[in-house]
C-alpha positions as CSV (number, residue, x, y, z in Angstrom):
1,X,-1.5,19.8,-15.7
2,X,1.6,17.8,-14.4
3,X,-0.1,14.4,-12.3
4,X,2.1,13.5,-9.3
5,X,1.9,9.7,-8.4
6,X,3.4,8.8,-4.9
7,X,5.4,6.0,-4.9
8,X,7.0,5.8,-1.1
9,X,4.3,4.2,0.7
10,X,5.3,0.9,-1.7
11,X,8.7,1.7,-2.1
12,X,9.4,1.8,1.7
13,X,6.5,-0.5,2.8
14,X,8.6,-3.6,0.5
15,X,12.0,-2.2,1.6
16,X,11.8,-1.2,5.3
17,X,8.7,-3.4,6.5
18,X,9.3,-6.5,4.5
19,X,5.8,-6.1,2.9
20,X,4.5,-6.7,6.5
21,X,2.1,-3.4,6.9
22,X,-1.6,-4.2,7.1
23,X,-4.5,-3.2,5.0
24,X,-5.7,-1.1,7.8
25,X,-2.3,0.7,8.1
26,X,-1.8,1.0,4.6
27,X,-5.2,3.2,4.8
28,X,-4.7,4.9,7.5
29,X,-1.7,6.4,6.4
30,X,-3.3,6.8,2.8
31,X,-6.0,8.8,4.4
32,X,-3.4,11.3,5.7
33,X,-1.2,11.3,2.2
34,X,-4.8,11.7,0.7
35,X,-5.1,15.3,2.0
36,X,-2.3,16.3,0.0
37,X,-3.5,15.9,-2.9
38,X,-1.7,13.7,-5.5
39,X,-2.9,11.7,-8.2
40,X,-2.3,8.4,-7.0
41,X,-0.8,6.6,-4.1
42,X,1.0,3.7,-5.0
43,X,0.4,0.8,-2.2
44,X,0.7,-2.5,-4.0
45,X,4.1,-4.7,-5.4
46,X,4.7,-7.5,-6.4
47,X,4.8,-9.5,-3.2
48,X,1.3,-8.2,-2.2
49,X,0.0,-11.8,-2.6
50,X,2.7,-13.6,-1.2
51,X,3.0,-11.5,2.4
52,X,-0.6,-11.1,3.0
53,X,-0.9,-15.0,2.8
54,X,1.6,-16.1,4.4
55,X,2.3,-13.5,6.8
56,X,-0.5,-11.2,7.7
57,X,-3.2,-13.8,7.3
58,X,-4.9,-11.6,4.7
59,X,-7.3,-12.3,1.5
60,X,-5.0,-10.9,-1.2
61,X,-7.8,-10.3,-3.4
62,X,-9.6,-8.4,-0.3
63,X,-6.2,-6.2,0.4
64,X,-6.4,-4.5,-3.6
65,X,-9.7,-4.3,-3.8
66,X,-9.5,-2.0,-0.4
67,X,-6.8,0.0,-2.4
């Protein structure tokens, strides 16, 4: 059984939005790439903490526990 893990949301949400989308975007359009089916979504990088502090005025803590 080949397992296909989607990488674009955080590959484009770091490199096109600056990290800037908000939790409630991020699921929203998760609930869409839901429907087709893959494995996993991948959301989160490695400047999850540091945007939703300091520029979305988000708990990082409450943004991956959403995921």
């Amino acid at each position: 059984m080949v397992k296909i893990v989607e990488t674009s949301v955080r590959d484009g949400h770091q490199s096109l939005f600056a990290t800037r989308m908000t939790t409630a975007e991020v699921v929203e359009l998760c609930k869409e790439y839901d429907k087709v089916g893959f494995h996993a979504i991948e959301v989160w990088g490695g400047a999850t903490f540091d945007a939703a502090m300091r520029f979305l005025n988000e708990d990082p803590w409450e943004k991956i526990k959403t995921g």
